[in-house]
N, CA, C and O atoms as a MOPAC input file, in Angstrom:
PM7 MOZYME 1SCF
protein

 N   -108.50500 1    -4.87400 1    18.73600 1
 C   -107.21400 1    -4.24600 1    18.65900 1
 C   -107.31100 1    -2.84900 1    19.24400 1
 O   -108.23900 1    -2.11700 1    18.90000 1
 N   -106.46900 1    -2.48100 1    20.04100 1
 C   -106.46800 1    -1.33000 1    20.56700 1
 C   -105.61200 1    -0.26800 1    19.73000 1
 O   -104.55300 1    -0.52000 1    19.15500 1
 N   -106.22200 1     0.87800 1    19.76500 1
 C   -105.39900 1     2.07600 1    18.80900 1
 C   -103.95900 1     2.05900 1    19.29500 1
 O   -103.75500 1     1.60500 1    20.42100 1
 N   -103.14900 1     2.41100 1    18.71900 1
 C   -102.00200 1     2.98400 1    19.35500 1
 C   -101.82600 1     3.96800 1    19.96100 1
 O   -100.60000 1     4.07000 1    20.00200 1
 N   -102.27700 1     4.83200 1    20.50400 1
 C   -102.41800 1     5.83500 1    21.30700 1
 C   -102.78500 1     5.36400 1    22.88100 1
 O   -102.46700 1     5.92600 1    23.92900 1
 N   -103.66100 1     3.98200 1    22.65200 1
 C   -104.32800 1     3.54800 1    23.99200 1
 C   -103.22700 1     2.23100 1    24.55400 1
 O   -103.67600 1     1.19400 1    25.04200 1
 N   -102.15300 1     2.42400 1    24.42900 1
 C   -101.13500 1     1.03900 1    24.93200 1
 C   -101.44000 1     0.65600 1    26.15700 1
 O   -101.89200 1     1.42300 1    27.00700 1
 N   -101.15300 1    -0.88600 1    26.37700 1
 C   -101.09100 1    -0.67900 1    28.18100 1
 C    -99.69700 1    -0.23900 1    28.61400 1
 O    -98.80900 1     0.22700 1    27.90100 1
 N    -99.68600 1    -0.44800 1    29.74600 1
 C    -98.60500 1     0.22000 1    30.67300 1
 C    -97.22600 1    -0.41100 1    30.49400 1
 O    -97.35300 1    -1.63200 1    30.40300 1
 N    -95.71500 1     0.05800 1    30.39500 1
 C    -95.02600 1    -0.41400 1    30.46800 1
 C    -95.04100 1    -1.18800 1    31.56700 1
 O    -95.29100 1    -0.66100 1    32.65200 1
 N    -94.77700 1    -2.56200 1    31.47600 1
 C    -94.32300 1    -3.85900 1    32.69500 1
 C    -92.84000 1    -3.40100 1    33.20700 1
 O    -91.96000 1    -3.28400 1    32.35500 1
 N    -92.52700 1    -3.12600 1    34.65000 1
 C    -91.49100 1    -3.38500 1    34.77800 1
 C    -90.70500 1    -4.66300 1    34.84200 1
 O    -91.26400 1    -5.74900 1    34.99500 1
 N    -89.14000 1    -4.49800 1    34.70100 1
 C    -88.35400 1    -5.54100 1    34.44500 1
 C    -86.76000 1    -5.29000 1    33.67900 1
 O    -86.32700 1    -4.14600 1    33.53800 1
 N    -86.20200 1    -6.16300 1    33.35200 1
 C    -84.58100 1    -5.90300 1    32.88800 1
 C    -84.77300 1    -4.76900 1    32.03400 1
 O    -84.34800 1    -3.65600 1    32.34500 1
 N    -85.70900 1    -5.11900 1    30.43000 1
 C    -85.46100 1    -4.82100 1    29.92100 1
 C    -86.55900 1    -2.87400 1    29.65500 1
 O    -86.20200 1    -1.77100 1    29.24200 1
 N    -87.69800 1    -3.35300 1    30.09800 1
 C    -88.25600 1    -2.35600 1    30.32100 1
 C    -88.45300 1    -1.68000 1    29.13100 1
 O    -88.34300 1    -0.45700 1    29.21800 1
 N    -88.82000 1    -2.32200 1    27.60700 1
 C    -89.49800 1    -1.63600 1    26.55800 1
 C    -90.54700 1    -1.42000 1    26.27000 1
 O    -91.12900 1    -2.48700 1    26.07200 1
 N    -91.39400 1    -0.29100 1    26.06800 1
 C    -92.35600 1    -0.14100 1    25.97700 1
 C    -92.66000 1    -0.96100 1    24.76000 1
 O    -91.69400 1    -1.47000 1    24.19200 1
 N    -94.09000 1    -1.20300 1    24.18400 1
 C    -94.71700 1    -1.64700 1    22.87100 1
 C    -94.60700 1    -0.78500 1    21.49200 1
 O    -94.84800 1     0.37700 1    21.82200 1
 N    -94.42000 1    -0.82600 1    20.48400 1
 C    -94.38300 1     0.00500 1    19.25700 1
 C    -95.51300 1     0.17300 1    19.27000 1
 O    -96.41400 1    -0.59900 1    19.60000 1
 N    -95.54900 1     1.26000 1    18.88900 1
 C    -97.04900 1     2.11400 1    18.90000 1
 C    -97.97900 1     1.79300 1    16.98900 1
 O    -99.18900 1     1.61600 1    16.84600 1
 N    -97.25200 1     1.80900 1    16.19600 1
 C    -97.42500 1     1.43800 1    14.90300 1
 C    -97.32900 1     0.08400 1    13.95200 1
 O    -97.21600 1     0.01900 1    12.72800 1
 N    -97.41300 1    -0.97300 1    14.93600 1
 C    -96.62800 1    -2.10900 1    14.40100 1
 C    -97.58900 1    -2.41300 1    13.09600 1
 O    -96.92100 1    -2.84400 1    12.15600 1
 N    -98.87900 1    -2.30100 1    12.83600 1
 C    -99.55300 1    -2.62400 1    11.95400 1
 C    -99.06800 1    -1.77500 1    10.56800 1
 O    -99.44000 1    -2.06200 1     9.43000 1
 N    -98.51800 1    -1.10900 1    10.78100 1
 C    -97.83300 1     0.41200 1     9.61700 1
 C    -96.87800 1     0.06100 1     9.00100 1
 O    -96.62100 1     0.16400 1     7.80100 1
 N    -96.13000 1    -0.52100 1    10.12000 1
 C    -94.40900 1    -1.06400 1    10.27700 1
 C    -94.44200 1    -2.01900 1     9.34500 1
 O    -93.72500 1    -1.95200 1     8.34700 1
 N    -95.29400 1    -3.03500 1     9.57200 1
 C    -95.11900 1    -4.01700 1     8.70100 1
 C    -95.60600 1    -3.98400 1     7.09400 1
 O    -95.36700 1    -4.93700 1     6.35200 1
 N    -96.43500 1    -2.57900 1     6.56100 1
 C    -96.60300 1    -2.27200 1     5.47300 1
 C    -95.67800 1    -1.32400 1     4.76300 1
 O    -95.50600 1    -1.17800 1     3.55200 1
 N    -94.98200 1    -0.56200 1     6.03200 1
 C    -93.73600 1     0.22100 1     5.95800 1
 C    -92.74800 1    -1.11800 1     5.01700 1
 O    -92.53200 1    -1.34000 1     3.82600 1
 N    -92.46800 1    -1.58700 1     5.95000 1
 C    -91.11200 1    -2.76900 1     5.46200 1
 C    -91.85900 1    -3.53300 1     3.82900 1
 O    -91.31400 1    -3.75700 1     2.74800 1
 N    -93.06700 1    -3.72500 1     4.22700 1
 C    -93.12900 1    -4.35600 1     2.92000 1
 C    -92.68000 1    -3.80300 1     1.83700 1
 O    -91.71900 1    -4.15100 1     1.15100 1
 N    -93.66200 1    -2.61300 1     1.64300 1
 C    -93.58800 1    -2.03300 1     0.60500 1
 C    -91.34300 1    -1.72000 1     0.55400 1
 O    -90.58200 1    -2.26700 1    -0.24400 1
 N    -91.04400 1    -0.97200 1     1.39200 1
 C    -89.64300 1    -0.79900 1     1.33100 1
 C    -89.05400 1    -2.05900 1     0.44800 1
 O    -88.33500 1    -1.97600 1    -0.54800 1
 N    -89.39900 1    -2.87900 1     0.88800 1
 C    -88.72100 1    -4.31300 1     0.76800 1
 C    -88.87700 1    -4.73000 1    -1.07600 1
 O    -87.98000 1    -4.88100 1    -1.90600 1
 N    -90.67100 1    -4.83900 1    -1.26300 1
 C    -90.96400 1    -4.66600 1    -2.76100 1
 C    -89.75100 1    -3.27500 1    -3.57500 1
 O    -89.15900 1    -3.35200 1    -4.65100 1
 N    -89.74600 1    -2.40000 1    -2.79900 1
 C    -89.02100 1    -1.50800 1    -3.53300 1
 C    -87.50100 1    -1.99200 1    -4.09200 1
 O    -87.07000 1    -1.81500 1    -5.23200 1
 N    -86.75200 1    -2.71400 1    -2.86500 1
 C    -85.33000 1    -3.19400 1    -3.31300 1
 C    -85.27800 1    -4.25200 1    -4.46200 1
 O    -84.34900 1    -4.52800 1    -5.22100 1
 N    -86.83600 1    -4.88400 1    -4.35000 1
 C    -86.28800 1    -6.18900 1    -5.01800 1
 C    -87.03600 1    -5.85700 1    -6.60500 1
 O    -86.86800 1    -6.63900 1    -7.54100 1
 N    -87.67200 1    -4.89100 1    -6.70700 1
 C    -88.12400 1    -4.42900 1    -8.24800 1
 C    -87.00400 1    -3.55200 1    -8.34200 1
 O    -87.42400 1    -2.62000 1    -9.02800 1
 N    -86.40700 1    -3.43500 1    -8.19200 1
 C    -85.54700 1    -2.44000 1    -8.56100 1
 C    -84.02000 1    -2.87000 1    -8.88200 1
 O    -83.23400 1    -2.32000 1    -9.65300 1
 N    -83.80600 1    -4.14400 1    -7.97400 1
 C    -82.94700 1    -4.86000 1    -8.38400 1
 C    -82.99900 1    -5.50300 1    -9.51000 1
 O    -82.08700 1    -5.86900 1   -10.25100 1
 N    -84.71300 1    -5.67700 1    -9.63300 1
 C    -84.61600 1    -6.93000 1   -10.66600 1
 C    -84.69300 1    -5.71400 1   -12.26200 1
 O    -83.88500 1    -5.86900 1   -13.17800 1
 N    -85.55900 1    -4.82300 1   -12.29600 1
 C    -85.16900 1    -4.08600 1   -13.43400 1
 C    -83.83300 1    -3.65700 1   -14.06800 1
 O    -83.56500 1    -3.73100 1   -15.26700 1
 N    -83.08900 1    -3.22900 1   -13.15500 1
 C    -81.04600 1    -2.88200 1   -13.08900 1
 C    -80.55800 1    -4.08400 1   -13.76600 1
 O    -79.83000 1    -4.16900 1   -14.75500 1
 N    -81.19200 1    -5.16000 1   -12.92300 1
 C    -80.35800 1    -6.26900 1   -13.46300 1
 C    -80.90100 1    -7.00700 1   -14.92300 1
 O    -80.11900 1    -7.30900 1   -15.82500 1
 N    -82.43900 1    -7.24900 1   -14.98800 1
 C    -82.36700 1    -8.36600 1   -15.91400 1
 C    -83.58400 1    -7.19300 1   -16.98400 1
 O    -84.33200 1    -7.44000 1   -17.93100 1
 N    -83.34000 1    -6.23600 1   -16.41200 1
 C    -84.08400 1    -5.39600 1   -17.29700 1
 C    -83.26400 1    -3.79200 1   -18.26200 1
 O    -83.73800 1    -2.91400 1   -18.98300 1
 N    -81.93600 1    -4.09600 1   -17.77200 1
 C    -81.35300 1    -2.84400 1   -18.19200 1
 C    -81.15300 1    -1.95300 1   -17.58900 1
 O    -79.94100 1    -1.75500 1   -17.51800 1
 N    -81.96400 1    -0.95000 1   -16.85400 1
 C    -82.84900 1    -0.45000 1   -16.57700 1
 C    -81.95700 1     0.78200 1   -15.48700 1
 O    -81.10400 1     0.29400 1   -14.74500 1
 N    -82.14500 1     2.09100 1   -15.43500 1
 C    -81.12300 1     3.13000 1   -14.41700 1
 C    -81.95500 1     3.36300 1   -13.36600 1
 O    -83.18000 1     3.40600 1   -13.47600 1
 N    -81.29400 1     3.53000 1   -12.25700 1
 C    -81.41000 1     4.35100 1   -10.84700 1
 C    -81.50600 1     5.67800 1   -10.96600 1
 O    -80.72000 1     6.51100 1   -11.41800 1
 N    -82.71100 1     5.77600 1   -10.44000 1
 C    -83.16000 1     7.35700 1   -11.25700 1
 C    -82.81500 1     8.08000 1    -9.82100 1
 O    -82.48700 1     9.26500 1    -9.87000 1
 N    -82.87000 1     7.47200 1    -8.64500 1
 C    -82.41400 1     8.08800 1    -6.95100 1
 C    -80.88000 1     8.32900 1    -7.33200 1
 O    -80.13400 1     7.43900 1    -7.74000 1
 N    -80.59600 1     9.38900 1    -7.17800 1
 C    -79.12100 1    10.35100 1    -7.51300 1
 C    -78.08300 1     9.22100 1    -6.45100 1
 O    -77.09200 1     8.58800 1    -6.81400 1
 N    -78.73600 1     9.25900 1    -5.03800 1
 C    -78.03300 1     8.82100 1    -4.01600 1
 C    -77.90600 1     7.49900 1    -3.99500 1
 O    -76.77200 1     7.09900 1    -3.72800 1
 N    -79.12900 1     6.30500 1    -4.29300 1
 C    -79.23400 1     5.05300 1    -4.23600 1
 C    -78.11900 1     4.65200 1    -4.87100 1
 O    -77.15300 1     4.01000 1    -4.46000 1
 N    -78.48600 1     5.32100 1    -6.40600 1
 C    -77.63600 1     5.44300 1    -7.66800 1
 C    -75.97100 1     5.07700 1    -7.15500 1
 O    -75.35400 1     4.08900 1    -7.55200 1
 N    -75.63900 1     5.71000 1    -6.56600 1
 C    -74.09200 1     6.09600 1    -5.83000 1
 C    -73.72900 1     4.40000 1    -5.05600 1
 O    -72.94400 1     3.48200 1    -5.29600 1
 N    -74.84500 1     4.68600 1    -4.00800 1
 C    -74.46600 1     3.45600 1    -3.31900 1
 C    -74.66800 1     2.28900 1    -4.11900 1
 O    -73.71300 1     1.51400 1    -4.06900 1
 N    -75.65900 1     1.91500 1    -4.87200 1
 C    -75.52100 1     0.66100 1    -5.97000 1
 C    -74.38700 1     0.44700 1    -6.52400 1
 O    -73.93100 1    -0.69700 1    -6.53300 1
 N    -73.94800 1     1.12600 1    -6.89200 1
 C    -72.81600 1     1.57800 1    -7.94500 1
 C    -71.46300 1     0.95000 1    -6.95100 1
 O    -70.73600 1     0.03200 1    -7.33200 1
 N    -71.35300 1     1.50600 1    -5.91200 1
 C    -70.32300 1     1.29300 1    -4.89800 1
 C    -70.32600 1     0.09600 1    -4.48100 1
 O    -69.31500 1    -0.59400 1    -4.60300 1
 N    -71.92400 1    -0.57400 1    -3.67700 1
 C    -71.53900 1    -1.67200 1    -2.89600 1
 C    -72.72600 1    -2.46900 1    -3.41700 1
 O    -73.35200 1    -3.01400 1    -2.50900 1
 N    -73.36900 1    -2.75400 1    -5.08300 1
 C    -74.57100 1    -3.74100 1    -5.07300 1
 C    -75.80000 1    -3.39700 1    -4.22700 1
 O    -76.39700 1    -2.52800 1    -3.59100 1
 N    -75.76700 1    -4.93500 1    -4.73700 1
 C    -77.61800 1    -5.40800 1    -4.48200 1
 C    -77.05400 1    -4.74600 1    -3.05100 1
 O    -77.24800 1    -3.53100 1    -3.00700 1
 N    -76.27800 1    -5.40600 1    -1.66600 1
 C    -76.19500 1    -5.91500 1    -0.40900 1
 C    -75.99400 1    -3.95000 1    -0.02900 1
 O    -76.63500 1    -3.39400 1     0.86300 1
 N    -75.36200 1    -3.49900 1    -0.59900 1
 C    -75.54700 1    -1.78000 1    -0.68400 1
 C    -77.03000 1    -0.99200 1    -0.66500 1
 O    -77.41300 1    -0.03700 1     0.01100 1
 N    -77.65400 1    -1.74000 1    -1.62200 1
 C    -78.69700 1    -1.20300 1    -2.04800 1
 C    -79.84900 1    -1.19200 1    -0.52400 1
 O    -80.44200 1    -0.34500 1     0.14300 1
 N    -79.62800 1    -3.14900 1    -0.54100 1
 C    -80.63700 1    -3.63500 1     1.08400 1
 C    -80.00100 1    -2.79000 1     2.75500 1
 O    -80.54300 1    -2.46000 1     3.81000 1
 N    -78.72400 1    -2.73200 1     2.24400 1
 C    -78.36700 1    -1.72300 1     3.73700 1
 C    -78.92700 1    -0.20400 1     4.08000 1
 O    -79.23900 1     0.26700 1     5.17400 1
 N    -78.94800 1     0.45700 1     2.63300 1
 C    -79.30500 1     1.65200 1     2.54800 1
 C    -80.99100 1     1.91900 1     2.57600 1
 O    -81.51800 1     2.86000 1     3.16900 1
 N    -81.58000 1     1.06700 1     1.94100 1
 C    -82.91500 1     1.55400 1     2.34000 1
 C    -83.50500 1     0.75400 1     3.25300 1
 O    -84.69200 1     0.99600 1     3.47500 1
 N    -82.86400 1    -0.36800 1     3.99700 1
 C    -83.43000 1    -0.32600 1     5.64700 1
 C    -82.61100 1     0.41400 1     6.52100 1
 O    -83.22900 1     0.66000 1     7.55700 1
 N    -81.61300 1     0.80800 1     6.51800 1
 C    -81.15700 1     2.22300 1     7.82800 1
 C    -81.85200 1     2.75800 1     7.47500 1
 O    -82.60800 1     2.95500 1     8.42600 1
 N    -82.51600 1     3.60500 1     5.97700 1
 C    -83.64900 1     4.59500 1     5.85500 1
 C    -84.94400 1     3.76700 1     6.41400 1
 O    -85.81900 1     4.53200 1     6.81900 1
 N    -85.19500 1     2.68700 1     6.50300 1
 C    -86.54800 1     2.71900 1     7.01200 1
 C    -86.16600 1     1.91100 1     8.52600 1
 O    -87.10600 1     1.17300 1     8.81900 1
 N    -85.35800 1     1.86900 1     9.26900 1
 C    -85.18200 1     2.00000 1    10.77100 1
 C    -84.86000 1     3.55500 1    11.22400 1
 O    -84.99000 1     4.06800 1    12.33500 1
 N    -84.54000 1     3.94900 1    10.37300 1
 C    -84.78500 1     5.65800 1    10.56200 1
 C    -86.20400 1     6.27200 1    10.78100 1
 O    -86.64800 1     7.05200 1    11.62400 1
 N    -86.73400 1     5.64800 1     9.73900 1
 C    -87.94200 1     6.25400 1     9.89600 1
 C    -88.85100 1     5.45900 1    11.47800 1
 O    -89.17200 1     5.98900 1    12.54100 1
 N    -88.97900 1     4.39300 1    11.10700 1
 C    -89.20300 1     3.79000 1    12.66100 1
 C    -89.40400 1     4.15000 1    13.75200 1
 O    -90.41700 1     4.22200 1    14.44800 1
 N    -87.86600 1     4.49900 1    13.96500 1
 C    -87.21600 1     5.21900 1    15.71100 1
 C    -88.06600 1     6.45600 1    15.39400 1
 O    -89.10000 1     6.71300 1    16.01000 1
 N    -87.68400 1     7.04000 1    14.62100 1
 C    -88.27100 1     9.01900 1    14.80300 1
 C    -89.83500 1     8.70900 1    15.01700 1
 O    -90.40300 1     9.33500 1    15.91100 1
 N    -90.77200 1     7.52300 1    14.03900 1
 C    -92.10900 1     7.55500 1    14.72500 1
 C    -92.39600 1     7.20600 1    15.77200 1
 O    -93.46800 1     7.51800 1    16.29100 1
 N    -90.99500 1     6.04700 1    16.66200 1
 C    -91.85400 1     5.62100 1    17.58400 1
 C    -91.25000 1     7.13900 1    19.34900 1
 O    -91.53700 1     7.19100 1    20.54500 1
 N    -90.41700 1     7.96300 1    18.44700 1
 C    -89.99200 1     8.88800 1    19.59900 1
 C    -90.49800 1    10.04400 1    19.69500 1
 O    -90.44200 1    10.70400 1    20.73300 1
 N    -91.27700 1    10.58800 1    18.19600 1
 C    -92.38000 1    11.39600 1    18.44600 1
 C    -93.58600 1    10.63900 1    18.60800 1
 O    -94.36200 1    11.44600 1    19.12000 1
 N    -94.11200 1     9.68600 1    18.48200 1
 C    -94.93000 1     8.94400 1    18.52600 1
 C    -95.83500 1     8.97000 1    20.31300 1
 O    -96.96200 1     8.99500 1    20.80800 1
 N    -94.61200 1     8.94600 1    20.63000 1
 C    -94.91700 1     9.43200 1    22.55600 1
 C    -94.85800 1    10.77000 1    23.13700 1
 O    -95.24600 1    10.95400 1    24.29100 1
 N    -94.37000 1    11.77300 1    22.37000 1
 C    -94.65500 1    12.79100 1    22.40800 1
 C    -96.33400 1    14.02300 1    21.84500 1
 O    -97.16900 1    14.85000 1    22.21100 1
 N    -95.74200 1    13.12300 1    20.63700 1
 C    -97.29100 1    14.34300 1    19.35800 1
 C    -97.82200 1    13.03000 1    18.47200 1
 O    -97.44600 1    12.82500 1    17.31800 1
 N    -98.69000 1    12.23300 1    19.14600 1
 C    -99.06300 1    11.12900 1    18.52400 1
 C    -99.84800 1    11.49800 1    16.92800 1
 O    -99.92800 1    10.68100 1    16.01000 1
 N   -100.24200 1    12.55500 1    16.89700 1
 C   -100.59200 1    12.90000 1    15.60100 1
 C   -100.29200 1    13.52400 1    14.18900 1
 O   -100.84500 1    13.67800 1    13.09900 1
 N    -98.66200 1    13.89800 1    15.06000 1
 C    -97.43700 1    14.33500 1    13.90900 1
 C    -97.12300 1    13.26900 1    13.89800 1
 O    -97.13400 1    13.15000 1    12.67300 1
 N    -96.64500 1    11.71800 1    14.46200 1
 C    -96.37900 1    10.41100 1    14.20100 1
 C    -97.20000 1     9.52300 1    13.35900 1
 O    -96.70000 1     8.46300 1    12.98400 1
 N    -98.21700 1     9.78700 1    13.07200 1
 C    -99.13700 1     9.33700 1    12.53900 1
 C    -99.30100 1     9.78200 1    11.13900 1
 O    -99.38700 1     8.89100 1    10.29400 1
 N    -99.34900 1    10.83400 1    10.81200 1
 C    -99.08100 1    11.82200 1     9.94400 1
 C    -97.58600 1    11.23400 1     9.30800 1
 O    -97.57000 1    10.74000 1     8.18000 1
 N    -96.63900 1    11.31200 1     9.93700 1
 C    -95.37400 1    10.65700 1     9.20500 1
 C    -95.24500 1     9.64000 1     9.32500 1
 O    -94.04800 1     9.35900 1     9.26400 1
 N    -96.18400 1     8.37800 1     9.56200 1
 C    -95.89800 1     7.39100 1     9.21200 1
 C    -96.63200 1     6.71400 1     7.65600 1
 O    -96.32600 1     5.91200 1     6.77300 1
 N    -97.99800 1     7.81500 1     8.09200 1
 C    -98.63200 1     7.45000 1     6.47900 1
 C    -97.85600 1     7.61700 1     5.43200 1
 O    -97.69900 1     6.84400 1     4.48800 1
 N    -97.03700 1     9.35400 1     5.74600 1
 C    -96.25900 1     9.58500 1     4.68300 1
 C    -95.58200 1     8.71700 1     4.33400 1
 O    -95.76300 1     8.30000 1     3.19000 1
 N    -94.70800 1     8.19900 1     5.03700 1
 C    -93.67900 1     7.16600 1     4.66600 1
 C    -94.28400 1     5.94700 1     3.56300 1
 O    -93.72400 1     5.61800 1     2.51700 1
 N    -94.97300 1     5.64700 1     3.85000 1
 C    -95.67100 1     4.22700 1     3.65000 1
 C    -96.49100 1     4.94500 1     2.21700 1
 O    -96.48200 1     4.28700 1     1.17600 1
 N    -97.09500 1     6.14100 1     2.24500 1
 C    -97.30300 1     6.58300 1     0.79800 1
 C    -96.17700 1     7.22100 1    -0.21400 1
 O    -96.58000 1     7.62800 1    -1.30400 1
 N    -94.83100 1     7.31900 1     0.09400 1
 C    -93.71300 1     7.85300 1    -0.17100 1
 C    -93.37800 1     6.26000 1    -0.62700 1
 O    -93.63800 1     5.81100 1    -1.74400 1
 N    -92.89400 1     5.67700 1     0.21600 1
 C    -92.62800 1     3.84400 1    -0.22700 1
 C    -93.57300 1     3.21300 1    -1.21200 1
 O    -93.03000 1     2.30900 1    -1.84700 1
 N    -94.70600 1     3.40700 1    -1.48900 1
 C    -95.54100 1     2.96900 1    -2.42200 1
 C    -95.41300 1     3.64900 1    -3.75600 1
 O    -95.95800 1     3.23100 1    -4.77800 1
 N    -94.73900 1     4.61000 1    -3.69300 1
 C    -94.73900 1     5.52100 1    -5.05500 1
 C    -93.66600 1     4.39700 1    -5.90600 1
 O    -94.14100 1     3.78700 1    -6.86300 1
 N    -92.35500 1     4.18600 1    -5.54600 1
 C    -91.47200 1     3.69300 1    -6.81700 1
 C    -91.54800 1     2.23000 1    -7.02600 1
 O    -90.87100 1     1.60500 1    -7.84300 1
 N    -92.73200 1     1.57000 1    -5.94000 1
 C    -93.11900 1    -0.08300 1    -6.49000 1
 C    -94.30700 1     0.06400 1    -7.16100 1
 O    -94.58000 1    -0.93900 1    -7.82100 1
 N    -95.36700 1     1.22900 1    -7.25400 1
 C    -96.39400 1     1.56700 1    -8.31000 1
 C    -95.83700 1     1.71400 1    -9.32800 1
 O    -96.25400 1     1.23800 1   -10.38300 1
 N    -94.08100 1     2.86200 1    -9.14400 1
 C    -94.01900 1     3.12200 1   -10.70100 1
 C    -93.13500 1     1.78600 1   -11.42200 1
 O    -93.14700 1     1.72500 1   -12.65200 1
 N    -92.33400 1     0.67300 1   -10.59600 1
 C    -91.79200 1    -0.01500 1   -10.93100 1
 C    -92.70400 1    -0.98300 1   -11.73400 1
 O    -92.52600 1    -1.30200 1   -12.91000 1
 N    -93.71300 1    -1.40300 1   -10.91500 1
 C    -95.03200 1    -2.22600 1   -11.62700 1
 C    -95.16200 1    -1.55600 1   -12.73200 1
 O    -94.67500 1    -2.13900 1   -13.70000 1
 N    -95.59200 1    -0.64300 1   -12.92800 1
 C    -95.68200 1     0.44100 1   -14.16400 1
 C    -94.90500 1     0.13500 1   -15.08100 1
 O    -95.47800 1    -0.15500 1   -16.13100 1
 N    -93.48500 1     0.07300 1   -15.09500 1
 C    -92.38300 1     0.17900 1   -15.66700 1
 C    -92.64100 1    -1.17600 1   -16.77700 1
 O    -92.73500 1    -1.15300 1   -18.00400 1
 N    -92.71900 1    -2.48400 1   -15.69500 1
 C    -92.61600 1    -3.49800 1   -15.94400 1
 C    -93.50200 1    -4.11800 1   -16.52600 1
 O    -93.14400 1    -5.21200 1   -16.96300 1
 N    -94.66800 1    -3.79200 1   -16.72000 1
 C    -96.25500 1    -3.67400 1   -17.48200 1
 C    -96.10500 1    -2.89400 1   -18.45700 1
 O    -96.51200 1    -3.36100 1   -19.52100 1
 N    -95.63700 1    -1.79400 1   -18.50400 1
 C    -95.19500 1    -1.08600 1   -19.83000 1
 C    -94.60300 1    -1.86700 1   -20.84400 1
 O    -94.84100 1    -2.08000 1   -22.03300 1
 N    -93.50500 1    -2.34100 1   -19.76900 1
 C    -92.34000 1    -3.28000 1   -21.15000 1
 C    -92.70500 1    -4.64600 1   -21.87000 1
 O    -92.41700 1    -5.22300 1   -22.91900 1
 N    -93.69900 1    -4.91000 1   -20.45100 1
 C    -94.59400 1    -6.22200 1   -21.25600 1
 C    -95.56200 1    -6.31800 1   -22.40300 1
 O    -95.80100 1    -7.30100 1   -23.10400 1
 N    -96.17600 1    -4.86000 1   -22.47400 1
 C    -96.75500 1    -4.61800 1   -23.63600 1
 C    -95.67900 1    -3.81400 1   -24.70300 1
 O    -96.05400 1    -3.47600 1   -25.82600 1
 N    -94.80300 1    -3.65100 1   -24.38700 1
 C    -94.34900 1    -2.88500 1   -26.02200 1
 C    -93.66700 1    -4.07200 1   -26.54600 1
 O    -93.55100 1    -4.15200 1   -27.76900 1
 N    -93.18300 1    -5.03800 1   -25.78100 1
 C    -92.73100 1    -6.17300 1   -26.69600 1
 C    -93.29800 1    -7.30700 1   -27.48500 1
 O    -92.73800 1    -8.14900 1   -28.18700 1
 N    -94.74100 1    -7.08100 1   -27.14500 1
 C    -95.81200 1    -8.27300 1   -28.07600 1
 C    -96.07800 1    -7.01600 1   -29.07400 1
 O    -96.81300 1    -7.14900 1   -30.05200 1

């Protein structure tokens, strides 16, 4: 596997896209994002349980689960584009914010696991 820094060459042609520079990230990016909607759905729903994100909070509230999945993938196609457009510029500020992300995304499915392991022991 070649680093991302070392791509080959854009091919010309119609469409003329270069390669994502992070795809191995991307796909731990989305996971984790993804674990995040669906522990979080499932605590709200079959666990009681509040939206402690001020903003999520808002949009749940407004438009659901289908609210909830819109809002934190535009936030993580947000994050995406900005790595893959500094990414070709300062490959090491891209890199740098992509870990973040992906250690930022791991924080509320650690604490959700948490949550949910907690509640499993206070009820036996």
């Amino acid at each position: 596997m070649q680093p991302p820094h070392d791509q080959p060459p854009v091919k010309g042609g119609f469409w003329r896209i270069p390669p994502m520079r992070y795809q191995d990230a991307y796909v731990w990016f989305i996971f984790l994002a993804a674990g995040d909607v669906m522990l979080t759905w499932f605590i709200l729903e079959r666990r009681g349980g509040t939206e402690v994100n001020p903003i999520a909070d808002i949009v749940i509230k407004a438009w659901g689960l289908w609210g909830a999945i819109g809002f934190k993938f535009s936030l993580v196609l947000f994050v995406i584009v900005v790595c893959e457009i500094i990414g070709r510029r300062v490959p090491k500020r891209a890199d740098f914010l992509i870990g973040t992300a992906i250690a930022v995304s791991a924080m509320p499915v650690v604490y959700s696991l948490g949550l949910l392991a907690w509640h499993a022991i206070a009820i036996r």
